[in-house]
PAMARNU-611399 format. One record per residue (C-alpha): residue number from 1; residue in three letters; chain; x, y, z. Coordinates in nm, 4 decimals, m for minus. Example, Ala and Ser with C-alpha at 12.3 -4.5 7.8 and 13.67 -1.06 7.14 Angstrom:
<rs>
<r k="1" r="ALA" c="A" c1="1.2300" c2="m0.4500" c3="0.7800"/>
<r k="2" r="SER" c="A" c1="1.3670" c2="m0.1060" c3="0.7140"/>
</rs>
This chain:
<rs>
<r k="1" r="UNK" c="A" c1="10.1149" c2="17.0372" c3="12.2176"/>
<r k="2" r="UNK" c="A" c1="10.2041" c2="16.7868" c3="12.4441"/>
<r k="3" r="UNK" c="A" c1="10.5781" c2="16.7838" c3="12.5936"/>
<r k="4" r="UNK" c="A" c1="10.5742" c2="16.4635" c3="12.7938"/>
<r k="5" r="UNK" c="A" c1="10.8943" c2="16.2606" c3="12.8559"/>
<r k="6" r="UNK" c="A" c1="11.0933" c2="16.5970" c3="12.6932"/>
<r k="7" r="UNK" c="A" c1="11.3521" c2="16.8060" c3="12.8546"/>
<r k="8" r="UNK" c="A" c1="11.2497" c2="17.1646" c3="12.6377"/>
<r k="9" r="UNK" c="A" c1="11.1856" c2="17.4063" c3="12.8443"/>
<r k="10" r="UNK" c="A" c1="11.1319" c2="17.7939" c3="12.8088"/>
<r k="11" r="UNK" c="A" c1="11.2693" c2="18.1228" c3="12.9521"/>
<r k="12" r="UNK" c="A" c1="11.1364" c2="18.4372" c3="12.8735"/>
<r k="13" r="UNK" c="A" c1="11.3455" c2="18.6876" c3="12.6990"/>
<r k="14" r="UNK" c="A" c1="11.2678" c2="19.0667" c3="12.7347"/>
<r k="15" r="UNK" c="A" c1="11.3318" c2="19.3616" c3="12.5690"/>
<r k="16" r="UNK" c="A" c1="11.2181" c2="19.6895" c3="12.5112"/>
<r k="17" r="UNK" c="A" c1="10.9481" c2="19.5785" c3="12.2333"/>
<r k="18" r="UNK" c="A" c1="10.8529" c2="19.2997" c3="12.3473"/>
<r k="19" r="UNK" c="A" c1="10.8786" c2="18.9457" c3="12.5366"/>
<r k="20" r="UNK" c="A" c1="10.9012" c2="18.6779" c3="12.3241"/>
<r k="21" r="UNK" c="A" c1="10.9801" c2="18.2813" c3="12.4279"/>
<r k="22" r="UNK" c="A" c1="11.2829" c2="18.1123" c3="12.3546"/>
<r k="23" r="UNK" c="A" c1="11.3305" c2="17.7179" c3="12.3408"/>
<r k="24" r="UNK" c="A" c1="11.6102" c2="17.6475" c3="12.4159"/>
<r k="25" r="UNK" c="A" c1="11.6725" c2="17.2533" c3="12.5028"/>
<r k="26" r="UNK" c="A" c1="12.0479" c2="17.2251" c3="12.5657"/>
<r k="27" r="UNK" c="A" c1="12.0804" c2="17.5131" c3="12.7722"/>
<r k="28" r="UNK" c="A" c1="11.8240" c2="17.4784" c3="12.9828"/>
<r k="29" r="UNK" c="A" c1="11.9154" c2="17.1231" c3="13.0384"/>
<r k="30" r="UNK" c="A" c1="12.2151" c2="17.1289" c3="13.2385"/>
<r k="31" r="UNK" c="A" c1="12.0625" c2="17.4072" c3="13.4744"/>
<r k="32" r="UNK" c="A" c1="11.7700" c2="17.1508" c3="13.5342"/>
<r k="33" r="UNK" c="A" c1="12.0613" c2="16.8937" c3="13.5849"/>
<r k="34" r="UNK" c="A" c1="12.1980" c2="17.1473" c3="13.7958"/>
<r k="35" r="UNK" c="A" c1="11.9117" c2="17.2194" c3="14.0393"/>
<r k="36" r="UNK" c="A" c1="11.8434" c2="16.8777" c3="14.0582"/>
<r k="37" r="UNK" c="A" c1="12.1534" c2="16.7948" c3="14.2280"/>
<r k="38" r="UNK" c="A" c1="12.1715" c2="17.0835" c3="14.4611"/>
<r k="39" r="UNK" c="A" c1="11.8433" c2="16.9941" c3="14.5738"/>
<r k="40" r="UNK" c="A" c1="11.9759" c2="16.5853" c3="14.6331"/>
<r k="41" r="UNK" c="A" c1="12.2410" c2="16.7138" c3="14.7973"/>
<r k="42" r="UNK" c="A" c1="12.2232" c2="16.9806" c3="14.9547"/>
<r k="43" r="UNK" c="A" c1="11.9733" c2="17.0749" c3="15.2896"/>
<r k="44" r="UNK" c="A" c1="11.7483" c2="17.3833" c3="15.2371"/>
<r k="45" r="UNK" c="A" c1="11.9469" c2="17.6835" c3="15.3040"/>
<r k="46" r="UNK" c="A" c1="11.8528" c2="17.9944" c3="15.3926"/>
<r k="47" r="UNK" c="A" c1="11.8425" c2="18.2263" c3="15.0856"/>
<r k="48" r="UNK" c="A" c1="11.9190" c2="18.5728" c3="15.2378"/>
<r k="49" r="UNK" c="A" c1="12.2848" c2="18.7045" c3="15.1378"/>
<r k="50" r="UNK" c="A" c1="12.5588" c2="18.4778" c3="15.2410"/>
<r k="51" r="UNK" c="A" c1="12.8929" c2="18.6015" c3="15.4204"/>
<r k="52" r="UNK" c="A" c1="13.1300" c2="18.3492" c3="15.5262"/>
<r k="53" r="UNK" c="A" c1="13.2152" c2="18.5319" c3="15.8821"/>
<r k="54" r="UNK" c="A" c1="12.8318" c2="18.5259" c3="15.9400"/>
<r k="55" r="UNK" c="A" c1="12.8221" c2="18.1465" c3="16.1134"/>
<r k="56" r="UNK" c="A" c1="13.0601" c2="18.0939" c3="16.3899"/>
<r k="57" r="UNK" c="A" c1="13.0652" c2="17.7799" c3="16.3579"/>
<r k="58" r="UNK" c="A" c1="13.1153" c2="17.6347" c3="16.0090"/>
<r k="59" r="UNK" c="A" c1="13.1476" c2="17.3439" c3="15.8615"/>
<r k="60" r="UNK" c="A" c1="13.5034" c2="17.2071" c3="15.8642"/>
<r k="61" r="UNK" c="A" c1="13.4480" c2="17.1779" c3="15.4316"/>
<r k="62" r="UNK" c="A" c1="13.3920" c2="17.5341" c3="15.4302"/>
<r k="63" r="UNK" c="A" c1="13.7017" c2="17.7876" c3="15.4503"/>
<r k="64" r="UNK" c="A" c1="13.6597" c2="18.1382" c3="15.5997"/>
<r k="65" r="UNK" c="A" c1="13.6968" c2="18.4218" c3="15.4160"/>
<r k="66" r="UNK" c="A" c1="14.0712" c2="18.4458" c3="15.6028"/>
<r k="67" r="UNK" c="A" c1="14.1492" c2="18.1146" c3="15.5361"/>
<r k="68" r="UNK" c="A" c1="14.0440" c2="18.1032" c3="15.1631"/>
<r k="69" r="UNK" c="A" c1="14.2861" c2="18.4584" c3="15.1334"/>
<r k="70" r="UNK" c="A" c1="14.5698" c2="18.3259" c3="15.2668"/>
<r k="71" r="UNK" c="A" c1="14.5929" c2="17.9748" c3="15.0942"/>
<r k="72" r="UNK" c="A" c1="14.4918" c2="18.1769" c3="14.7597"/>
<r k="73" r="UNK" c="A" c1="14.7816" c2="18.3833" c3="14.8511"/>
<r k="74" r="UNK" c="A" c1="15.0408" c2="18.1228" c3="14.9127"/>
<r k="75" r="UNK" c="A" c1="14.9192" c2="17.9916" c3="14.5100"/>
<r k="76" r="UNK" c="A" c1="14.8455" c2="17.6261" c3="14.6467"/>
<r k="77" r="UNK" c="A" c1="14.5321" c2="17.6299" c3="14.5887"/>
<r k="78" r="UNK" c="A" c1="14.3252" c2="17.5040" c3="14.3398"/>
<r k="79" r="UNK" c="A" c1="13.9852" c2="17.6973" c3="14.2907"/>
<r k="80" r="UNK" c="A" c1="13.7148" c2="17.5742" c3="14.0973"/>
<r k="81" r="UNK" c="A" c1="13.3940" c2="17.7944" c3="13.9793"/>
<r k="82" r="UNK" c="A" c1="13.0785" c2="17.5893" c3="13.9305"/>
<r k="83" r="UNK" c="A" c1="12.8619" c2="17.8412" c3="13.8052"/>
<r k="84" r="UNK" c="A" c1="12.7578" c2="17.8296" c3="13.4227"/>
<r k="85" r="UNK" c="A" c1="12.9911" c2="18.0332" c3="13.1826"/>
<r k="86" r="UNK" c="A" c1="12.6846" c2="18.3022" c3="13.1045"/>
<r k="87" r="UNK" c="A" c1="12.7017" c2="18.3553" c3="13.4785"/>
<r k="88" r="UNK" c="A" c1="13.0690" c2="18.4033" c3="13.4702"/>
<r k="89" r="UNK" c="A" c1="13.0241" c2="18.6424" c3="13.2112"/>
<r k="90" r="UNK" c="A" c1="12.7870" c2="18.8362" c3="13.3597"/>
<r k="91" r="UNK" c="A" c1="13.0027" c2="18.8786" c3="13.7327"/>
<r k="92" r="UNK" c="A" c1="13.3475" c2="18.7686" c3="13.6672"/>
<r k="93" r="UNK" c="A" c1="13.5948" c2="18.5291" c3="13.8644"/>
<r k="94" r="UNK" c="A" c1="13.7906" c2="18.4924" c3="14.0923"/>
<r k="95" r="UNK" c="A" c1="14.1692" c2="18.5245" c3="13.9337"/>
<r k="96" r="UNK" c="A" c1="14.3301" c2="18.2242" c3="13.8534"/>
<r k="97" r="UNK" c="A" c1="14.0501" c2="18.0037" c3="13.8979"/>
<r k="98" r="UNK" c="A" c1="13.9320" c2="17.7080" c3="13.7054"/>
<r k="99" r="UNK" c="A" c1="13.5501" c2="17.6378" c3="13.5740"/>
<r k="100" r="UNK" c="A" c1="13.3508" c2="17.3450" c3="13.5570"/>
<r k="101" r="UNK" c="A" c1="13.0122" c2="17.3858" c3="13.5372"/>
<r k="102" r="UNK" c="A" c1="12.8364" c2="17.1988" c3="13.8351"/>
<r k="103" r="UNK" c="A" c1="12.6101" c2="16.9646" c3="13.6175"/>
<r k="104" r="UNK" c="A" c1="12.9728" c2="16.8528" c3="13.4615"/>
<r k="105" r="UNK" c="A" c1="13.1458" c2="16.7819" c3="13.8122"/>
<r k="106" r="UNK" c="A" c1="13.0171" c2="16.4002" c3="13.8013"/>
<r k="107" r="UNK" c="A" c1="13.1677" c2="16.3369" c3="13.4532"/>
<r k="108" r="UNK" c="A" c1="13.4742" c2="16.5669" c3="13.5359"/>
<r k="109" r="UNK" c="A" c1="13.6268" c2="16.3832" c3="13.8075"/>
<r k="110" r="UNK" c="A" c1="13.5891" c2="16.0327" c3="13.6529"/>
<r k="111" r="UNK" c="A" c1="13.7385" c2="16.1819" c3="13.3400"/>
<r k="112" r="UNK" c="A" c1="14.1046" c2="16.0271" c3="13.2648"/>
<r k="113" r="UNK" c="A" c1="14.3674" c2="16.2568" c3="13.3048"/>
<r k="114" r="UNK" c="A" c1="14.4652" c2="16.4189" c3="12.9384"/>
<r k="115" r="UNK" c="A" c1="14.1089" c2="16.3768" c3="12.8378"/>
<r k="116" r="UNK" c="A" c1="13.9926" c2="16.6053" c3="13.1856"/>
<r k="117" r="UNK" c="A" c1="14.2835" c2="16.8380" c3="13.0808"/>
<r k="118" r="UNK" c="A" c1="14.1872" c2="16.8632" c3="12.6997"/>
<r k="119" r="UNK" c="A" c1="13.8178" c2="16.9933" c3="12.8017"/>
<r k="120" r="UNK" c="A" c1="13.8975" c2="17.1951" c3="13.0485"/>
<r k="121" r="UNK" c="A" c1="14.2828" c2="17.3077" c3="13.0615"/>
<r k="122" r="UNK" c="A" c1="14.4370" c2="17.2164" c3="13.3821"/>
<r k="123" r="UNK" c="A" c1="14.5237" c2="16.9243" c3="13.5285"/>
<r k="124" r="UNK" c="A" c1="14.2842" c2="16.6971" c3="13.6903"/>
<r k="125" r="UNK" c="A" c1="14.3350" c2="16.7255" c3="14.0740"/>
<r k="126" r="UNK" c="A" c1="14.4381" c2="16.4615" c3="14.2969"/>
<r k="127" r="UNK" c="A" c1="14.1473" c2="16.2478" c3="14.4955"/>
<r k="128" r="UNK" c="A" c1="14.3948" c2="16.3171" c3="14.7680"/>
<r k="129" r="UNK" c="A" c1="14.4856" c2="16.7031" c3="14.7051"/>
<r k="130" r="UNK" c="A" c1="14.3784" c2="16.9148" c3="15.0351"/>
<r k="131" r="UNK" c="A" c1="14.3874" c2="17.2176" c3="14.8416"/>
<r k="132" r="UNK" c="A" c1="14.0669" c2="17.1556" c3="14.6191"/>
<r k="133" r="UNK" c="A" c1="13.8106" c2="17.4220" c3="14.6730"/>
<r k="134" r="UNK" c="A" c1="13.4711" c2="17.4784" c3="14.4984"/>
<r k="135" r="UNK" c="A" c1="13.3812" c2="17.8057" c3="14.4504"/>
<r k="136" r="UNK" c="A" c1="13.0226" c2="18.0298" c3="14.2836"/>
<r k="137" r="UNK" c="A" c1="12.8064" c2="18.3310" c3="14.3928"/>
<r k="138" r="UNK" c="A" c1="12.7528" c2="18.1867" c3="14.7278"/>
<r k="139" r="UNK" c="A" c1="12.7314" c2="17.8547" c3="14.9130"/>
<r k="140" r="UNK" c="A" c1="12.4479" c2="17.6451" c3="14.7229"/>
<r k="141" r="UNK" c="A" c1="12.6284" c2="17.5327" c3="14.3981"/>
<r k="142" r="UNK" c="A" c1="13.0173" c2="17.5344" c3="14.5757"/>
<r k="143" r="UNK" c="A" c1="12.8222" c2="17.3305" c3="14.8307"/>
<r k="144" r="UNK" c="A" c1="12.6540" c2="17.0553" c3="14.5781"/>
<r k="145" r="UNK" c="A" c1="12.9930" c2="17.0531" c3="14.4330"/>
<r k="146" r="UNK" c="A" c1="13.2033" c2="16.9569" c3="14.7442"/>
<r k="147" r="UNK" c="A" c1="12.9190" c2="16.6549" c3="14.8350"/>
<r k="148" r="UNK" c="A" c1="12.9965" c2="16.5646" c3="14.4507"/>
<r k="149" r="UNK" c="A" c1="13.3422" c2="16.5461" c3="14.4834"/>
<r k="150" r="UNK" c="A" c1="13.3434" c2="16.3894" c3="14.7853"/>
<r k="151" r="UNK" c="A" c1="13.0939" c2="16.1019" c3="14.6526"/>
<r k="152" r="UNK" c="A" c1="13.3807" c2="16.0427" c3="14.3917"/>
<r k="153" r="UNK" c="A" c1="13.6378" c2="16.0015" c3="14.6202"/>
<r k="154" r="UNK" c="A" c1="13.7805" c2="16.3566" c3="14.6653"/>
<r k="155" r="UNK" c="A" c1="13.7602" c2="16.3658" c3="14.9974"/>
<r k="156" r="UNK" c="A" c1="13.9421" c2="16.6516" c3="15.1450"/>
<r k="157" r="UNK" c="A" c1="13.7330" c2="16.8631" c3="14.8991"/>
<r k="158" r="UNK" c="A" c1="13.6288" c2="17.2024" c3="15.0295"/>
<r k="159" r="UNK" c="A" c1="13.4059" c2="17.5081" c3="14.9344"/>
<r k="160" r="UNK" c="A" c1="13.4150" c2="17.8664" c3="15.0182"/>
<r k="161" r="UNK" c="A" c1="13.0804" c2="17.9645" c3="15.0765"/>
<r k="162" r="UNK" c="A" c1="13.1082" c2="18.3009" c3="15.0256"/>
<r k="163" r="UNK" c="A" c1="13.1990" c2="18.3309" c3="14.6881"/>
<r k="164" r="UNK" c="A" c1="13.2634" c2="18.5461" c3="14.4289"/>
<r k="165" r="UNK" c="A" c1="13.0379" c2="18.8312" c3="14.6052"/>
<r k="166" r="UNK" c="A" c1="13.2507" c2="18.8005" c3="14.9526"/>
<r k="167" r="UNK" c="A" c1="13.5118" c2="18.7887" c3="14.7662"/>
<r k="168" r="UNK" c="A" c1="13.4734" c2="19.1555" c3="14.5521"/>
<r k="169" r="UNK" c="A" c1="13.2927" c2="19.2875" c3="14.9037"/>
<r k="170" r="UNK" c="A" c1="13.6079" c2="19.2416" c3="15.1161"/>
<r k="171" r="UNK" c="A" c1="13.8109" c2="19.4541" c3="14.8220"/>
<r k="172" r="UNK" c="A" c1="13.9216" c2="19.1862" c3="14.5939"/>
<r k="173" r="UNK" c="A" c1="13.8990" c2="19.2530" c3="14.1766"/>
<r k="174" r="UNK" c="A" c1="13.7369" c2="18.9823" c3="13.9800"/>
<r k="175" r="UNK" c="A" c1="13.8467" c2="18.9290" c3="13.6457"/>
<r k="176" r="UNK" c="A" c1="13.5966" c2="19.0023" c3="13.3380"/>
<r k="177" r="UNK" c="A" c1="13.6226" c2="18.8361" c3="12.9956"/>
<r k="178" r="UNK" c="A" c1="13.3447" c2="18.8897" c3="12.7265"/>
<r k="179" r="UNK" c="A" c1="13.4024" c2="18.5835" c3="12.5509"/>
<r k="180" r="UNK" c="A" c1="13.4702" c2="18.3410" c3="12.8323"/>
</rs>
């Protein structure tokens, strides 16, 4: 069977009987969306575990963990996760935080404004807003996301590299929902 020109593509599923393949089209397709724009935007990164107070000198789109705590704290910021919903499931989130998947971000930001806030309840932020930050697990997606929104015009957009996992390391709770 030839699959030329198509976007299926596989996973394998296991479980205790057996492993049995799964087609599954849709799904599949915004992760290959996905990890085709992290790798056109973002440089080869090193993929050992990430801590934000790792790199003295960071990039002035990135916060530090102290930074990121304190604006969170003060409530002006506004955090967006980029990491599928099946992912969210699985880890949590940060609390209070918004998701947009990162194969959506493109779409998202040219949405208008009561369409972005019908799909995904909040409004759409400012191009202006300096309290935009991209968040996921650790600094490859939140990074994609940030050259995303800064390709649309968002250009004080920022990411916090360390994540969700820096994030429940340094003592914070992430929220869990089953049906997220």
């Amino acid at each position: 069977m030839m699959l030329s020109r198509s976007l299926r593509c596989a996973r394998v599923v296991s479980s205790q009987a057996a492993r049995t393949l799964v087609t599954t089209p849709t799904v599949q397709f915004s992760q290959v969306a996905a990890s085709k724009i992290v790798s056109q935007t973002v440089p080869a990164v090193n993929q050992t575990r990430f801590r934000s107070d790792n790199w003295a000198n960071m990039n002035p789109d990135e916060l530090h963990y102290e930074e990121f705590e304190t604006l969170y704290n003060s409530g002006s910021l506004i955090v967006i996760d980029v990491r599928e919903k099946s992912e969210i499931r699985r880890t949590g989130f940060i609390p209070g935080s918004y998701n947009i998947p990162l194969g959506q971000i493109p779409i998202a930001l040219n949405m208008h404004l009561e369409n972005f806030l019908e799909m995904y309840g909040f409004n759409l932020p400012a191009k202006h807003d300096p309290d935009l930050v991209f968040v996921a697990v650790g600094p490859i997606k939140s990074s994609a996301a940030v050259a995303l929104a800064k390709k649309y015009g968002y250009e004080k957009a920022r990411s916090y590299p360390g994540g969700v996992t820096e994030w429940k390391e340094k003592g914070n709770k992430l929220k869990h929902v089953s049906d997220y």
